[in-house]
Legacy VTK file of the C-alpha trace (Angstrom):
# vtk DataFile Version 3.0
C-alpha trace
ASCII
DATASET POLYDATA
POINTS 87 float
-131.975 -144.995 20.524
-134.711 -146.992 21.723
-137.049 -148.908 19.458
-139.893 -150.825 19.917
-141.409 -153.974 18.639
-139.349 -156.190 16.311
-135.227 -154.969 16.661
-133.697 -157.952 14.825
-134.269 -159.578 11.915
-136.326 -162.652 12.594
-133.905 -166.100 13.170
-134.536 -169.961 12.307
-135.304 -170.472 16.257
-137.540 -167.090 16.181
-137.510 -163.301 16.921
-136.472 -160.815 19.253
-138.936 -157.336 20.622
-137.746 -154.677 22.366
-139.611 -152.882 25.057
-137.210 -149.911 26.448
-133.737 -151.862 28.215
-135.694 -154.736 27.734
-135.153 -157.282 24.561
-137.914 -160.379 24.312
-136.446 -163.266 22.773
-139.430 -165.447 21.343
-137.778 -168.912 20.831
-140.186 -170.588 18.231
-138.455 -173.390 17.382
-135.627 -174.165 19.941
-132.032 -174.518 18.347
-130.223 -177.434 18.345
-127.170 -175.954 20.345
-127.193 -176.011 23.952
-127.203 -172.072 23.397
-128.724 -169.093 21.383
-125.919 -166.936 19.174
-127.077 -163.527 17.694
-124.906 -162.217 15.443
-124.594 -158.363 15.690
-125.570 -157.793 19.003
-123.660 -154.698 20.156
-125.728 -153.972 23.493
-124.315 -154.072 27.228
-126.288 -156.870 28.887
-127.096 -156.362 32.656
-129.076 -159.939 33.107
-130.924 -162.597 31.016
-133.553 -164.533 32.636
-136.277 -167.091 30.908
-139.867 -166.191 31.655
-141.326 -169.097 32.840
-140.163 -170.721 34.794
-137.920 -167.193 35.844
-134.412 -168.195 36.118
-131.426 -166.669 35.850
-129.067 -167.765 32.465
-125.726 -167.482 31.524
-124.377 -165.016 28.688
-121.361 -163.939 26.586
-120.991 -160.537 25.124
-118.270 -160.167 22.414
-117.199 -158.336 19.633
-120.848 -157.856 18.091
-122.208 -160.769 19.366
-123.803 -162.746 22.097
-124.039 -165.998 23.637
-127.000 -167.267 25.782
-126.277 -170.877 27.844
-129.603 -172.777 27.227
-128.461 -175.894 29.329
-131.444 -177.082 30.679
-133.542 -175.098 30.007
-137.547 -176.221 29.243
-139.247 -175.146 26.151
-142.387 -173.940 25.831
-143.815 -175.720 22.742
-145.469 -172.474 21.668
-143.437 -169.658 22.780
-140.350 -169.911 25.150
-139.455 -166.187 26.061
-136.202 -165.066 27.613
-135.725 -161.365 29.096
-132.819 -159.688 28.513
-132.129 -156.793 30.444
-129.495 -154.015 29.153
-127.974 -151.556 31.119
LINES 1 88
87 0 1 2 3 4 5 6 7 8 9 10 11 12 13 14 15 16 17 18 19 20 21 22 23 24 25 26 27 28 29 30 31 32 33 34 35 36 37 38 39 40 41 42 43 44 45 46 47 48 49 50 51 52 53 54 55 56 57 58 59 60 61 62 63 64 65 66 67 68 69 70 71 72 73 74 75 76 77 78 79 80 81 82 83 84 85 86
């Protein structure tokens, strides 16, 4: 099923749209961790990329949940977006 707009519920560090395979995540207020968890997750991930600048990130799928490596990654003070792609 594909939905559009808002598929998760929103998080402390912000929200996540969906556009077809693609998810949006909208970091609003960057986490702490050196990563991004979202509980629940049950889709197959193909690639994650941030927006700008575009580079490719590291990611763990597992039993309903996901892992995104945010290592060095530069935040946009408004609106850091990351694309996830799903197969």
């Amino acid at each position: 099923m594909v939905r559009e707009g808002n598929v998760y519920p929103p998080k402390d560090w912000g929200v996540i749209t969906q556009k077809g395979k693609d998810l949006y995540v909208h970091i609003l207020n960057p986490p702490v961790e050196s990563f991004l968890f979202l509980p629940g997750f049950q889709e197959k991930v193909k690639s994650v990329y941030s927006m700008n600048p575009s580079r490719k990130l590291s990611f763990s799928v597992q039993k309903e949940r996901a892992f995104i490596n945010l290592d060095g990654l530069n935040f946009d003070p408004i609106d850091t977006i990351l694309h996830i792609r799903l197969e």
